[in-house]
C-alpha positions in Angstrom: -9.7 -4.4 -5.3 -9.8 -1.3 -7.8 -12.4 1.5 -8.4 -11.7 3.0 -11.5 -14.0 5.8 -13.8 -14.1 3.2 -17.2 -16.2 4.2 -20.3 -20.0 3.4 -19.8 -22.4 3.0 -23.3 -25.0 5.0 -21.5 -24.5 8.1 -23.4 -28.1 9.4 -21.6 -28.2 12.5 -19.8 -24.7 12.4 -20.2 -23.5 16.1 -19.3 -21.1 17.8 -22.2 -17.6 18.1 -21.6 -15.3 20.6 -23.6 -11.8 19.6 -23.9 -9.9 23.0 -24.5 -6.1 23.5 -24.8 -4.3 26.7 -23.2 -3.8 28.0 -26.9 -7.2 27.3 -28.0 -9.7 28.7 -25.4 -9.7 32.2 -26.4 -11.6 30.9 -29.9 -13.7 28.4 -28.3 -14.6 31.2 -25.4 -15.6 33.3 -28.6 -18.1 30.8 -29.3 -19.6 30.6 -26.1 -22.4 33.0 -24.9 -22.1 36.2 -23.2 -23.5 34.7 -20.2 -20.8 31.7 -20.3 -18.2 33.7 -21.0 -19.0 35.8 -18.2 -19.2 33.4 -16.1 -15.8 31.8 -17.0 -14.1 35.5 -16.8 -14.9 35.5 -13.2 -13.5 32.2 -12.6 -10.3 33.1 -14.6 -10.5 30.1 -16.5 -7.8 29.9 -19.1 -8.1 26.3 -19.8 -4.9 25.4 -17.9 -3.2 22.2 -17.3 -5.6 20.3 -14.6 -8.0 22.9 -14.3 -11.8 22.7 -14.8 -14.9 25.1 -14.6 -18.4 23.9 -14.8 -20.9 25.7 -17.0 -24.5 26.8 -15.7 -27.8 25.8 -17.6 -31.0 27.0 -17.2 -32.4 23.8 -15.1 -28.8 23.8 -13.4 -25.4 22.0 -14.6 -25.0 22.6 -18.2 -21.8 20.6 -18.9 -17.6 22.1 -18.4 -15.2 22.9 -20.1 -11.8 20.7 -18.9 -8.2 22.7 -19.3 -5.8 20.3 -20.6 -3.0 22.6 -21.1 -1.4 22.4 -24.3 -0.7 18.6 -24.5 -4.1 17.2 -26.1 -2.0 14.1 -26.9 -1.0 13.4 -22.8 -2.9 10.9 -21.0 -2.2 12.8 -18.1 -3.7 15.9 -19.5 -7.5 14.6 -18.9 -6.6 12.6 -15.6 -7.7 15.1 -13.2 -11.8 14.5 -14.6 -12.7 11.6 -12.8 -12.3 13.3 -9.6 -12.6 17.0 -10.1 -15.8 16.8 -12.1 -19.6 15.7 -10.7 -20.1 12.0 -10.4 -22.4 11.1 -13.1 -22.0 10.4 -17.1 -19.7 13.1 -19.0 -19.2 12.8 -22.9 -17.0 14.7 -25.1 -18.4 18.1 -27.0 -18.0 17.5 -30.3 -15.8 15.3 -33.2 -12.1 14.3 -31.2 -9.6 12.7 -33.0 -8.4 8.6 -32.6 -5.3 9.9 -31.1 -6.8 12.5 -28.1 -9.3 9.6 -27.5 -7.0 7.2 -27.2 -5.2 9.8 -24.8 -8.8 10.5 -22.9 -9.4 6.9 -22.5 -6.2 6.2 -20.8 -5.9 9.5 -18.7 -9.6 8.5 -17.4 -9.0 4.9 -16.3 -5.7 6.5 -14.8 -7.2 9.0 -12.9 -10.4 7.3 -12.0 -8.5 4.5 -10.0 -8.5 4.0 -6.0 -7.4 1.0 -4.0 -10.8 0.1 -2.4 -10.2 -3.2 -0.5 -10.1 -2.4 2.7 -12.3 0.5 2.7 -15.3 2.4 0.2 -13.6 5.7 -1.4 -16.1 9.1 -0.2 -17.2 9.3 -3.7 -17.8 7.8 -7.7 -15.2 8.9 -9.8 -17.2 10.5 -12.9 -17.8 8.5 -15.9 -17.0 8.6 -19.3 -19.5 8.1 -22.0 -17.2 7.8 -25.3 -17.1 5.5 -28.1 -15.5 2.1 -27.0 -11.9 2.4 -26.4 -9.2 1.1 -28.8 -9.0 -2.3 -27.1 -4.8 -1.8 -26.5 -5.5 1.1 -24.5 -8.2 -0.9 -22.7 -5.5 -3.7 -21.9 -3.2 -0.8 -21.2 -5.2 0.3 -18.7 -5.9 -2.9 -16.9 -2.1 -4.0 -16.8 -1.2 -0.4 -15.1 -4.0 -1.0 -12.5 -3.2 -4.8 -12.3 0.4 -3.3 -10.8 -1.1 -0.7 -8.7 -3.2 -3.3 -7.0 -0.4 -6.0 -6.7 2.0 -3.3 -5.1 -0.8 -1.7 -3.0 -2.1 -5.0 -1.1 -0.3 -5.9 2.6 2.1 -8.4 2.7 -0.2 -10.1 4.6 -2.2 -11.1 1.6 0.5 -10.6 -1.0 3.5 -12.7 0.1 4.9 -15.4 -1.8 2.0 -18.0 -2.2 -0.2 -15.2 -3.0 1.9 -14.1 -5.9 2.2 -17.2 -6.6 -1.8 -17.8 -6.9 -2.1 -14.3 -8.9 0.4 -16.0 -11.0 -1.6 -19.2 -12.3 -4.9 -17.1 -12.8 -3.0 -15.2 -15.3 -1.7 -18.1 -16.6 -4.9 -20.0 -17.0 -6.4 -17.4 -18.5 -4.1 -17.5 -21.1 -3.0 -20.7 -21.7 0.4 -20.4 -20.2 2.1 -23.0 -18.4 3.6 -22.6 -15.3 6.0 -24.2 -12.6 6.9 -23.1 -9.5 10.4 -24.3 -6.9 9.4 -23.6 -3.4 12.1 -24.0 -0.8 14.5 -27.0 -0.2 13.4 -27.6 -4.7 15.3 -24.4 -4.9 18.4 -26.2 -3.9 17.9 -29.2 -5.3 17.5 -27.1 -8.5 20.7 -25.1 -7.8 19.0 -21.9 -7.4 20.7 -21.2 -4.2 20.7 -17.4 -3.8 17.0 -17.1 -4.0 16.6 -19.9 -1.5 19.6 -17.9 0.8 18.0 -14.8 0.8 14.5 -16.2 1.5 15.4 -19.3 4.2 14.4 -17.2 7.1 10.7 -16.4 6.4 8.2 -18.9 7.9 6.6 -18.3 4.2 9.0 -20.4 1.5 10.9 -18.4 -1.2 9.9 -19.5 -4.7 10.8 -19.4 -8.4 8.0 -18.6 -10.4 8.1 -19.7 -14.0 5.6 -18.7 -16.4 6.0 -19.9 -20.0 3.1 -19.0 -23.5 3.7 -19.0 -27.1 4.5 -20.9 -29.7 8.6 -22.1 -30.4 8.9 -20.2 -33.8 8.1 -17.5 -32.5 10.8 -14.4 -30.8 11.6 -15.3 -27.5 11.4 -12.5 -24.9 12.1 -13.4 -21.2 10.7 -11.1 -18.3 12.1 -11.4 -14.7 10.6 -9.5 -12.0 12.3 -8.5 -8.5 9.9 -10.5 -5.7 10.9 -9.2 -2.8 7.2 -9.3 -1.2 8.4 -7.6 2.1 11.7 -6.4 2.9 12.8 -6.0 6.4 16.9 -5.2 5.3 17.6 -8.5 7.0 20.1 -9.1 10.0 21.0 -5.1 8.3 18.1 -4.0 10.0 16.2 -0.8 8.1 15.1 1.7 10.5 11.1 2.4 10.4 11.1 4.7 8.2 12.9 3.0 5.0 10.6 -0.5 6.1 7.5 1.6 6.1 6.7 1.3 2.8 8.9 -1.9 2.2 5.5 -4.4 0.7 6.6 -2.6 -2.7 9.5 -4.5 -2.8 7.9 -7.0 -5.1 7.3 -3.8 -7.5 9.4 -5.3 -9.7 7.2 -8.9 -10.2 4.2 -7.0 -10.7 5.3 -4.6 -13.6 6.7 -7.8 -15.2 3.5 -10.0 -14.3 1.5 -7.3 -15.9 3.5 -7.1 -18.5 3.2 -10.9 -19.5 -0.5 -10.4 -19.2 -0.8 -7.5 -21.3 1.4 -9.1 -24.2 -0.9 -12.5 -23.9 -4.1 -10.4 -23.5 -2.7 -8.8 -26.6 -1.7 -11.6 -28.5 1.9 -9.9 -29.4 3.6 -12.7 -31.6 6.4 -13.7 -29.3 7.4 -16.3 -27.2 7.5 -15.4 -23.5 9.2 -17.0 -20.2 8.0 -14.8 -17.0 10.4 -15.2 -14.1 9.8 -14.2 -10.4 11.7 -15.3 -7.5 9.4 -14.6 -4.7 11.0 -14.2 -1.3 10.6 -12.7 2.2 13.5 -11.0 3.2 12.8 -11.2 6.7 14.7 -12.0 10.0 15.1 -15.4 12.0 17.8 -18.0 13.5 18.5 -18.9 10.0 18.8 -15.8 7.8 21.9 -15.1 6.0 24.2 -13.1 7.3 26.7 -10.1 6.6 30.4 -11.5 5.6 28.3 -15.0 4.3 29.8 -16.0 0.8 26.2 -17.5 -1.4 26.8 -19.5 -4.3 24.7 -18.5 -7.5 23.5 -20.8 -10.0 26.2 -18.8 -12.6 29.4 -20.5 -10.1 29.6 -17.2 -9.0 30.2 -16.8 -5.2 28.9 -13.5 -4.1 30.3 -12.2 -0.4 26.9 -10.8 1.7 28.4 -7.2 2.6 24.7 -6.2 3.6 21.3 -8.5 3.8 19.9 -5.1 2.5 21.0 -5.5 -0.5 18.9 -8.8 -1.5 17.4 -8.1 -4.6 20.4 -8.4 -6.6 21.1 -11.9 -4.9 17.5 -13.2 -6.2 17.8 -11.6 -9.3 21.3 -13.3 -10.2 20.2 -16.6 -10.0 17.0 -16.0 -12.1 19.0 -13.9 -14.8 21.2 -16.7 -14.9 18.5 -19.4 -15.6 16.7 -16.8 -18.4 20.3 -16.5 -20.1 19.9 -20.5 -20.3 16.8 -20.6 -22.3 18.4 -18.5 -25.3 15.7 -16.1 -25.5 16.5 -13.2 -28.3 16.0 -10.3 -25.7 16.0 -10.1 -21.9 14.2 -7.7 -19.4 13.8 -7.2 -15.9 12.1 -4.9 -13.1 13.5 -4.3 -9.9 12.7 -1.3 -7.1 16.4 -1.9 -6.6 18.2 0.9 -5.3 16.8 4.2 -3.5 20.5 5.6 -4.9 18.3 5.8 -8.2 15.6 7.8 -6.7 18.5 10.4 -5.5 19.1 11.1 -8.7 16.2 10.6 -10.8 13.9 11.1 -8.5 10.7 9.3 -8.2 9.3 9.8 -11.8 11.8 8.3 -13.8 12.7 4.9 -14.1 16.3 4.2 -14.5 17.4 2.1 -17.6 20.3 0.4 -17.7 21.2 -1.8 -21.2 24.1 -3.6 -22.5 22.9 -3.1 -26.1 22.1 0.9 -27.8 19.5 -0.5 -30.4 17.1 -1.4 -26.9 18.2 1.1 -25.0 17.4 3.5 -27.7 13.8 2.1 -28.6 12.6 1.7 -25.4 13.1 5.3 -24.8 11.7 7.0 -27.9 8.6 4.9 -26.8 8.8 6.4 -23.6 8.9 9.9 -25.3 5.7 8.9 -27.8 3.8 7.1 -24.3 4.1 10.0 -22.2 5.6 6.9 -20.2 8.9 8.2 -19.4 12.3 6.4 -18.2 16.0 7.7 -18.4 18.8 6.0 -19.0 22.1 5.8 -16.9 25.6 4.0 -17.2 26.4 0.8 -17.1 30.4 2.2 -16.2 31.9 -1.3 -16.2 35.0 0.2 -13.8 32.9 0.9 -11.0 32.9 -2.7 -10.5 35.7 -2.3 -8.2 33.7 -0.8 -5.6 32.1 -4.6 -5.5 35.5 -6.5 -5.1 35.5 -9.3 -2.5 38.6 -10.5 -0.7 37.1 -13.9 -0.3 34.9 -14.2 -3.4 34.4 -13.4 -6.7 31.7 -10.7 -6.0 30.2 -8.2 -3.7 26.8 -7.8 -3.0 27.7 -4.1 -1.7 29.9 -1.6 -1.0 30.9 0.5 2.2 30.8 3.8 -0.1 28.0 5.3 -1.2 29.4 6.2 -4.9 26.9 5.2 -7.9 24.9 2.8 -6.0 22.2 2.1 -8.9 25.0 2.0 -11.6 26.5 -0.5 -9.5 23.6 -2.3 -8.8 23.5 -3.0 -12.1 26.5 -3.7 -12.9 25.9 -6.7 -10.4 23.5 -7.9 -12.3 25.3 -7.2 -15.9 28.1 -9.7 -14.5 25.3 -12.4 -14.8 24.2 -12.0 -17.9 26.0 -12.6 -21.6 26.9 -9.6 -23.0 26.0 -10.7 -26.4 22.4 -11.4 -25.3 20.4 -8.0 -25.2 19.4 -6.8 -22.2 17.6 -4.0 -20.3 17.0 -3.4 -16.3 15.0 -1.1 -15.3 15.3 0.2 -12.0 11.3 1.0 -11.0 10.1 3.4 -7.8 6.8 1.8 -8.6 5.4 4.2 -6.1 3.8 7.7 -6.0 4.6 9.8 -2.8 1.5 11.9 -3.0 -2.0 12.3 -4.7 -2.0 14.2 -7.8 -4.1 13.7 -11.3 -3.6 10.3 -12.6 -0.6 9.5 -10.3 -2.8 8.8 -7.4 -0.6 7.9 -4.0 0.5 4.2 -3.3 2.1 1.6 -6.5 2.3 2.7 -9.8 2.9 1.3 -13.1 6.3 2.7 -14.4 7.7 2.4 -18.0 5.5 -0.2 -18.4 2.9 1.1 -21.2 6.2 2.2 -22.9 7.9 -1.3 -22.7 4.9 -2.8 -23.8 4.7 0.2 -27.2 9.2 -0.7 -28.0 7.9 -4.9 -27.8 5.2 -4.7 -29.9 7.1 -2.1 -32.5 9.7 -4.4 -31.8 8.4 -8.1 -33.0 5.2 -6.8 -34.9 4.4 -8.7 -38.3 
């Protein structure tokens, strides 16, 4: 389903390609000839941030030079080369350091990638012609695409059978085990807020359960928001906020990705993916505003909006990972759009009960260029979640904090001496630009992957 610009061994005819910070192109300039740096005077190149010039020969293309500000060790830096330069083989001019490959490598595959499924892209990304990658980057790179693709496929072929199916390749291919609860086995297994949310979709809500690793091993449990297409329920969303709504299950592919990426790695933990996999969609049967839903916890949660159904999956499978003791608990969700109003749609928000996570997973963000920010888990603004006939809201009628207290939802179902982080993802770019490319993104993933392994590493 993906076209991305990987590295190619075929370093023949391969044209030259300068890598030049902002603060280093008036020396490497000096080393050029007149002719070149003529040539590059009359573009104004000053080796900026995404900027490129290509550099004449004698039988034509000699090569260019590509700007990459003054950030040589930001993936992000190099993204724009797949697409700005000349299809065809490029290799770096000269010696580079581990580190600024390791940055190329990843920028590349980043920028080189298009959703191609349903039609050809107008052109070949360029190619990089490099020594091999360091193979983490190069299972970096496929777990941020794996997320892109998941996200960027129609409901249509990614609802919750098809997740499912994506689901037991990965775990085949690795070893893992896995069981699934479809419909009425939700109940039977009291999980009955996934099976409340999803009843009214002609495709069955699920739990998907993914287990690898050996027992002595650190326990880490993952559990992704599967929300494979959100309609808001009976609490309709208008066109626009449904547009875009086959994201919803943003939140199962960061943490399917992530599970493949830490198998593909070989990390030495123990790991127990969770996804419940729903269709929040609209029939005779879907649940209702004012409807109290038990939860697997013996919490009874009053429905204020159908809207707000990812918190009502979530619970119940939050609820089953607290059961299996792991050391350290994690979950994705595209939650809230209240955390897009304030961190825009860059920056993940992070929400932890414990400082020691909190704190690692963003100085890794910091050293991945894989940012996330961290808000509040203000325990008081749980009373903006009161019930008069249960123990818990699902919503509120203000609009105060919505993300923090979309979290705090899900805090109240997990044991505050267990560690835990949510991360509320956009997994989304608005708009084209170099290495962000528009439709799903990977967010905080690379970085969560950088805190685990730093994290349990032997």
């Amino acid at each position: 389903m993906t076209e991305s610009s990987g590295p190619t061994d075929a370093a023949h005819d391969a044209y030259p390609l300068h890598l030049v910070t902002t603060t280093g192109f008036a020396d490497w300039a000096a080393g050029q000839s007149a002719a070149v740096q003529s040539w590059l005077r009359a573009q104004q190149f000053s080796a900026a941030a995404g900027t490129h010039a290509l550099l004449p020969g004698n039988g034509g293309l000699a090569g260019a030079v590509l700007g990459i500000g003054n950030a040589p060790h930001d993936p992000f830096a190099y993204a724009h080369a797949p697409t700005a330069l000349p299809a065809g083989d490029w290799r770096p001019a000269g010696d580079i350091s581990a580190a600024i490959r390791d940055a190329l490598h990843l920028g590349w595959g980043l920028g080189g990638y298009r959703y191609t499924r349903f039609r050809d892209t107008s052109r070949a990304p360029a190619r990089l012609v490099a020594d091999a990658p360091d193979p983490d980057i190069a299972a970096q790179i496929a777990a941020c695409l794996r997320v892109r693709d998941l996200v960027n496929t129609p409901t249509e072929q990614m609802g919750p059978d098809e997740l499912e199916t994506i689901a037991r390749e990965i775990a085949s291919a690795h070893g893992a085990d896995l069981d699934v609860l479809v419909g009425e086995a939700l109940l039977a297994h009291n999980f009955p807020a996934i099976h409340a949310v999803g009843r009214a979709s002609h495709r069955a809500p699920r739990l998907i359960v993914m287990r690898w690793g050996a027992a002595g091993l650190p326990h880490v449990a993952i559990v992704g928001k599967g929300v494979c297409f959100d309609t808001g329920g009976l609490d309709i969303k208008a066109a626009a906020g449904m547009r875009n709504m086959k994201k919803d299950m943003g939140g199962a592919a960061h943490a399917l990705a992530l599970a493949e990426l830490i198998m593909a790695r070989a990390l030495p933990l123990r790991l127990t993916l969770l996804i419940p996999a729903v269709e929040n969609a609209i029939g005779p049967n879907a649940y209702r505003p004012g409807e109290v839903v038990a939860t697997r916890k013996g919490i009874s949660v009053e429905i204020d909006n159908t809207d707000a159904e990812g918190r009502v999956i979530l619970c119940d499978a939050l609820t089953y990972a607290a059961e299996q003791s792991p050391q350290l608990l994690l979950d994705f969700a595209t939650l809230t759009g209240a955390a897009r109003i304030a961190l825009g749609p860059d920056l993940p928000a992070l929400y932890s009960n414990d400082d020691t996570l909190a704190n690692a997973w963003l100085q890794a963000g910091d050293t991945t260029f894989d940012p996330l920010w961290r808000m509040p888990l203000w325990r008081p603004y749980l009373r903006y979640l009161n019930s008069s006939i249960a123990d818990l809201a699902n919503g509120s009628s203000s609009s105060m904090a919505g993300s923090v207290t979309a979290a705090l939802y899900l805090d109240r179902f997990v044991p505050q001496d267990l560690p835990w982080a949510h991360l509320d993802v956009y997994s989304w770019n608005d708009n084209d630009r170099p290495g962000r490319p528009a439709g799903g993104e990977a967010q905080a993933l690379r970085s969560c992957y950088a805190m685990l392994k730093a994290r349990f590493s032997v």
